[in-house]
C-alpha positions as MATLAB code, in Angstrom:
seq = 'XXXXXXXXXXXXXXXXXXXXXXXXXXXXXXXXXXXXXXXXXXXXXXXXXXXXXXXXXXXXXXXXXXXXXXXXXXXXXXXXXXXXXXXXXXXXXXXXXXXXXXXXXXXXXXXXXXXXXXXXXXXXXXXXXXXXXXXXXXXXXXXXXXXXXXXXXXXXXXXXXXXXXXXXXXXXXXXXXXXXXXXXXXXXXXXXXXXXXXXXXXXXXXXXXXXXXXXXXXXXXXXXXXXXXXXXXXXXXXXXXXXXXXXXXXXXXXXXXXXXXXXXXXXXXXXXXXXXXXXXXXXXXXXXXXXXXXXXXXXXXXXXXX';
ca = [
       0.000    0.000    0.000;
       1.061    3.536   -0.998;
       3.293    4.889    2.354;
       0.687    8.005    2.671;
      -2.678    5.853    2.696;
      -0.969    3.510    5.773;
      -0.106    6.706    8.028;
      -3.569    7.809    7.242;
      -5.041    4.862    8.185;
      -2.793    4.768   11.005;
      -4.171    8.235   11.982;
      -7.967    7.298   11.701;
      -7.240    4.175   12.792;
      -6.040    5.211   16.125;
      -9.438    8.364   16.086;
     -11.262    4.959   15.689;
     -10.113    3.493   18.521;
     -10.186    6.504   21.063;
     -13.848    6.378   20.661;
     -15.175    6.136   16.931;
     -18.837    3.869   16.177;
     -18.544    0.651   15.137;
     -18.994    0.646   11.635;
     -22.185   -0.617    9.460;
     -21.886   -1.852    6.485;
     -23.440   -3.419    3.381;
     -22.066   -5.755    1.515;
     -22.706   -4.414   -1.792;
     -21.128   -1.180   -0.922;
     -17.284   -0.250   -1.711;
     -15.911   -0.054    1.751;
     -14.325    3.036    3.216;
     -10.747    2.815    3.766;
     -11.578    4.444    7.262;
     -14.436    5.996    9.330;
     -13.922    9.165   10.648;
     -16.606   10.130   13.774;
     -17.213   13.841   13.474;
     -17.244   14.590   17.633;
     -15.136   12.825   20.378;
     -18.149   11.649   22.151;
     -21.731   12.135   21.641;
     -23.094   14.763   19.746;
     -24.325   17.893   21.362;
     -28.009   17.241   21.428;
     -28.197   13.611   21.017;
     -27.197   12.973   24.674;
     -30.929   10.998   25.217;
     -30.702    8.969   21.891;
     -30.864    5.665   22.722;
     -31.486    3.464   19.896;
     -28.898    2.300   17.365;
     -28.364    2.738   13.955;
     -29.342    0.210   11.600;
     -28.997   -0.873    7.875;
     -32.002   -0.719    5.995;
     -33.117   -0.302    2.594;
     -32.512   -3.249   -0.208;
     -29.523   -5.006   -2.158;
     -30.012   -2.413   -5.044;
     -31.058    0.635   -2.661;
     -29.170    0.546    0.560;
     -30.151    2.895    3.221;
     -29.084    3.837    7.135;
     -31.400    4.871    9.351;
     -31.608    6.195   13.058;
     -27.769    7.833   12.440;
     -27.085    8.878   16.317;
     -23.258    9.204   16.355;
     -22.640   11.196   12.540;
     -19.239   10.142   10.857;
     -17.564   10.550    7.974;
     -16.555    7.511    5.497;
     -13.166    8.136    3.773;
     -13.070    7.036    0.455;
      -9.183    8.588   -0.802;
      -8.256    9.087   -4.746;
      -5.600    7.083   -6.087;
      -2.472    9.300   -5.195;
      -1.032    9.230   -8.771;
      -3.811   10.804  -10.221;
      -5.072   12.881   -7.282;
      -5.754   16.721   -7.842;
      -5.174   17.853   -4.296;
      -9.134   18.274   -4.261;
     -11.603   17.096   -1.537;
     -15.422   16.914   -1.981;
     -17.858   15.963    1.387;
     -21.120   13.374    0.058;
     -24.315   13.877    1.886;
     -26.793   11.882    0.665;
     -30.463   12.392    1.024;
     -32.941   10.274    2.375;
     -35.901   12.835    3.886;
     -33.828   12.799    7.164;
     -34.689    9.435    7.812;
     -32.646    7.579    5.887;
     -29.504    8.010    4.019;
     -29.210    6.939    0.261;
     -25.859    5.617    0.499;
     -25.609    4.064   -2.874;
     -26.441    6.291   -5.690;
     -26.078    9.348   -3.716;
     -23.254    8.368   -1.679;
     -20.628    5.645   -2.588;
     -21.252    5.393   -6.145;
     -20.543    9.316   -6.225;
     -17.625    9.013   -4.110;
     -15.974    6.386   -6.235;
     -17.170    8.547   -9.353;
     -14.931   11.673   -7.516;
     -12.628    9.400   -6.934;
     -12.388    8.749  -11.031;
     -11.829   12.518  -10.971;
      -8.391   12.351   -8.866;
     -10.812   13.706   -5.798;
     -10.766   12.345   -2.095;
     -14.210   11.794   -1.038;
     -15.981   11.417    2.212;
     -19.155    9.995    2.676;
     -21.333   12.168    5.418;
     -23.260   10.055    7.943;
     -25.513   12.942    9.510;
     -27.710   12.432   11.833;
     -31.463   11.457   11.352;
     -35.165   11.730   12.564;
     -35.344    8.494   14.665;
     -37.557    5.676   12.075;
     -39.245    2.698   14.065;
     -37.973   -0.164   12.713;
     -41.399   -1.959   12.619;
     -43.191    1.119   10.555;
     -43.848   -0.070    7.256;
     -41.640    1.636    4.548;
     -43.605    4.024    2.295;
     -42.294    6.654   -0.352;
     -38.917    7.043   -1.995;
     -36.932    4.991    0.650;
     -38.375    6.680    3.414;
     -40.476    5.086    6.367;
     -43.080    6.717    8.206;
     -42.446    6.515   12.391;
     -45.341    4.963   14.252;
     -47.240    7.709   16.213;
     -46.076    6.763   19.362;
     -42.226    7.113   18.556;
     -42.353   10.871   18.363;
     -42.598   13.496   19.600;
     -42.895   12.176   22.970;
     -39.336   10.283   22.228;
     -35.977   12.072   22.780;
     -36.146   14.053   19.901;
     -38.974   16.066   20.899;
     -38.719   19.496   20.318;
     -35.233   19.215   18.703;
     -34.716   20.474   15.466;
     -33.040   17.293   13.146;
     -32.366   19.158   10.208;
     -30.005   21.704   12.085;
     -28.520   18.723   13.871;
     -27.681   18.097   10.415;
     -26.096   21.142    9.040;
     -24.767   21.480   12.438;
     -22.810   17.574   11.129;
     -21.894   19.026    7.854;
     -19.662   22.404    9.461;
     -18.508   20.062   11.748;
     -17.528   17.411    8.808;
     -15.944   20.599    6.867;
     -14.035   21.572    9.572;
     -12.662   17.600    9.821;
     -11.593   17.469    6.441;
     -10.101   20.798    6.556;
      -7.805   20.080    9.701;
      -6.450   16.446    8.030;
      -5.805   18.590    4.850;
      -2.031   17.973    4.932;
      -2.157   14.297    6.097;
      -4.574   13.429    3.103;
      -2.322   15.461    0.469;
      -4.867   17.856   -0.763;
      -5.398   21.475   -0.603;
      -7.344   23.060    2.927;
      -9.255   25.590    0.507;
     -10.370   23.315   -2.394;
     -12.890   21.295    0.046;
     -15.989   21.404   -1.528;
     -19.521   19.663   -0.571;
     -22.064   17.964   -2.894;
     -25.421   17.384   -1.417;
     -29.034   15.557   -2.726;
     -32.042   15.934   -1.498;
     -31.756   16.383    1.883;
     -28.278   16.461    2.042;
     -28.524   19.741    0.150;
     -29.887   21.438    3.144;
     -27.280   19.946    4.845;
     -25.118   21.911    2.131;
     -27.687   25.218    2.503;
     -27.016   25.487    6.268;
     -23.144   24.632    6.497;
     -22.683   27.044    4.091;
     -25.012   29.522    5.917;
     -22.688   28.246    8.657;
     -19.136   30.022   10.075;
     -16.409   31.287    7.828;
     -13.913   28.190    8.993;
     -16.548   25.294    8.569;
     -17.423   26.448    5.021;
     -16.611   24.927    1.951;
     -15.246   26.627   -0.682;
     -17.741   25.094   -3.257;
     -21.167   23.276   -3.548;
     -23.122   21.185   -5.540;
     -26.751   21.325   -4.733;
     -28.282   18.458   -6.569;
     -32.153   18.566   -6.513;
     -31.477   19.921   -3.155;
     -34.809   20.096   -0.630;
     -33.809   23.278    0.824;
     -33.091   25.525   -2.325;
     -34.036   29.066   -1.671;
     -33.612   32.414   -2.432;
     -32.317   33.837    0.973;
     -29.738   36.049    0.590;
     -26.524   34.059    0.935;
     -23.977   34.712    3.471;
     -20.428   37.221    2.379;
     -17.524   35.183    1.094;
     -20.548   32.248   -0.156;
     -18.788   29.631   -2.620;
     -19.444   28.895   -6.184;
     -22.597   26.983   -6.712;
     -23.749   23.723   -9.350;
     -27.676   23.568   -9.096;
     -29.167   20.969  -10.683;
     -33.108   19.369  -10.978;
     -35.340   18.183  -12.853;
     -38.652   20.166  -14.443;
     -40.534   17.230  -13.430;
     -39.424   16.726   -9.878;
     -42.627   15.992   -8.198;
     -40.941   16.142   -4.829;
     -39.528   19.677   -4.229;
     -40.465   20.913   -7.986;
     -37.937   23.315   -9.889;
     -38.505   26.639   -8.717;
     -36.523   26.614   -5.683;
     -33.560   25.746   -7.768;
     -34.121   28.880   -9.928;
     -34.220   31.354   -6.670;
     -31.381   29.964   -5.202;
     -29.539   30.488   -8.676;
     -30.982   34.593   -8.968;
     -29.938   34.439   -5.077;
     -26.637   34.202   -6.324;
     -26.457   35.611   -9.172;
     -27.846   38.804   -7.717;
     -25.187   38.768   -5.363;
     -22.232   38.605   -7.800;
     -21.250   35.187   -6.741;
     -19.913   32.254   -9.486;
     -23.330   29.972   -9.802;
     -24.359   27.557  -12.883;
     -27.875   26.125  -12.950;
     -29.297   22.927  -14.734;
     -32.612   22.464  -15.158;
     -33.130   19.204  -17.129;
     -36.290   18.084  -19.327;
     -36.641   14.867  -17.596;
     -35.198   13.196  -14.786;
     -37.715   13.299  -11.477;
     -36.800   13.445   -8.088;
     -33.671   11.560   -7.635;
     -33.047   11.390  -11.560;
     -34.538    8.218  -11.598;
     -36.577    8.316  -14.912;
     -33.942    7.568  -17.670;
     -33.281    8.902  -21.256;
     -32.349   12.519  -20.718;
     -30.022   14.829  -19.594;
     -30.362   14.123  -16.110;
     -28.310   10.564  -16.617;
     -25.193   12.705  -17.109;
     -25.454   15.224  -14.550;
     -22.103   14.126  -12.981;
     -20.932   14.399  -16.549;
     -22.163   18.433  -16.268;
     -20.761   18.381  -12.757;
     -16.917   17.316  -13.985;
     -17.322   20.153  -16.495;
     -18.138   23.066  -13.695;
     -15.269   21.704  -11.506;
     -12.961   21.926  -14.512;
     -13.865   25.317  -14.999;
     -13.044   26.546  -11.668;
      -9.574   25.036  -11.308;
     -10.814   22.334   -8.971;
      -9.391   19.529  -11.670;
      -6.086   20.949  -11.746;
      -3.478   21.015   -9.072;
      -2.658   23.406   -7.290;
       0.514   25.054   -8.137;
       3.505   24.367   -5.055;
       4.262   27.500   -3.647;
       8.091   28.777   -4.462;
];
């Protein structure tokens, strides 16, 4: 193994053991070369979650659900064609579950393909009873009796969860120099949900900000004003996404663009939420995401200072 992956591993290795989750995993999935847990101990806030986190989903569509301690799944470019780039995953799942196939491993390795070190976020979620019976696009409706009487009464999950992203930014920005990429070329891509994980760590501190985002049919798209010193924005969605619709994309892209900062916005013909439906430009946006990352200097490395 390449000298720089085994003192990494060494390094997470020995965050792992100081107090780090025990990982889940599928089988199907492209393990992480480490897992990286976002807070020495428990969260702030989750002090009275109880329950454990669990695999769910199917073989084609695996999920996690009932995410208590967040953490970050390391998934490192090959160091001969890395581009000193780094690019956090949050998937969505309606904070319930996490999609960590299609919008989390397979896009990691796909980074990876791009010379970029990925990490998979594991943010936390709205607690799911295991016996409710699944409904919607992988999500699962809790019984009535689970919440919100439970421990999460009265808490607000989705900050928990943008809270996890600055936290994960911050992470991946201190290990810059061990991983071998560049502490200001740490960008974020987030779907569904996960893109208002993206919306509120970038509405988030200067330090736990990254310096790009991807908001891919992102549930939280809208036109606030965005903060000074935002990043460069990709938007993309579908016309026909019968989940959180197309306009939201297009205010967040005027947001933007009314405040002089670098945005690009895709709205494709087809695709639904998810870009499940097949046959149009939706099946490439990855394709239209290489492009954007090319044209901000994110594919090239960084020159070494003199």
């Amino acid at each position: 193994m390449n000298p720089s992956l085994l003192r990494r591993a060494a390094i997470f290795s020995l965050v792992f053991f100081l107090g780090g989750p025990a990982p889940i995993t599928h089988a199907q999935l492209a393990p992480p070369t480490a897992e990286i847990p976002l807070y020495p101990g428990v969260a702030p806030g989750s002090e009275n979650w109880t329950w454990s986190e669990r695999a769910a989903g199917s073989p084609t569509n695996p999920t996690e659900q009932n995410v208590v301690k967040p953490e970050l799944m390391v998934y490192p470019a090959d160091r001969a064609k890395a581009v000193g780039t780094a690019v956090i995953v949050a998937p969505g799942g309606g904070f319930q579950n996490l999609m960590m196939s299609y919008e989390g491993v397979d896009i990691a390795r796909k980074l990876n393909d791009m010379g970029i070190d990925a990490f998979v976020l594991k943010y936390r979620l709205k607690y799911t009873d295991p016996a409710a019976r699944a409904r919607g696009r992988g999500t699962t409706q809790p019984s009535a009796a689970a919440l919100p009487t439970g421990p999460q009464a009265w808490q607000d999950v989705r900050a928990m969860g943008g809270a996890d992203g600055q936290q994960a930014v911050r992470l991946v920005r201190e290990h810059a120099a061990e991983f071998g990429y560049a502490p200001d070329r740490i960008g974020m891509i987030g779907f569904s949900a996960g893109g208002a994980v993206l919306i509120r760590t970038i509405h988030g501190p200067a330090e736990t900000r990254p310096n790009f985002g991807m908001m891919i049919y992102g549930a939280e798209a809208t036109s606030e004003i965005p903060p000074a010193g935002a990043p460069p924005l990709f938007i993309a969605v579908a016309a026909d996404d019968q989940s959180v619709g197309y306009q939201g994309a297009i205010d967040l892209f005027e947001a933007w663009h009314k405040a002089n900062l670098p945005a690009e916005l895709h709205v494709f013909q087809t695709g639904r939420h998810g870009f499940g439906t097949k046959g149009g430009g939706a099946d490439h946006f990855m394709d239209r995401v290489q492009e954007w990352l090319k044209v901000n200097g994110y594919l090239t490395k960084p020159t070494a200072p003199k």
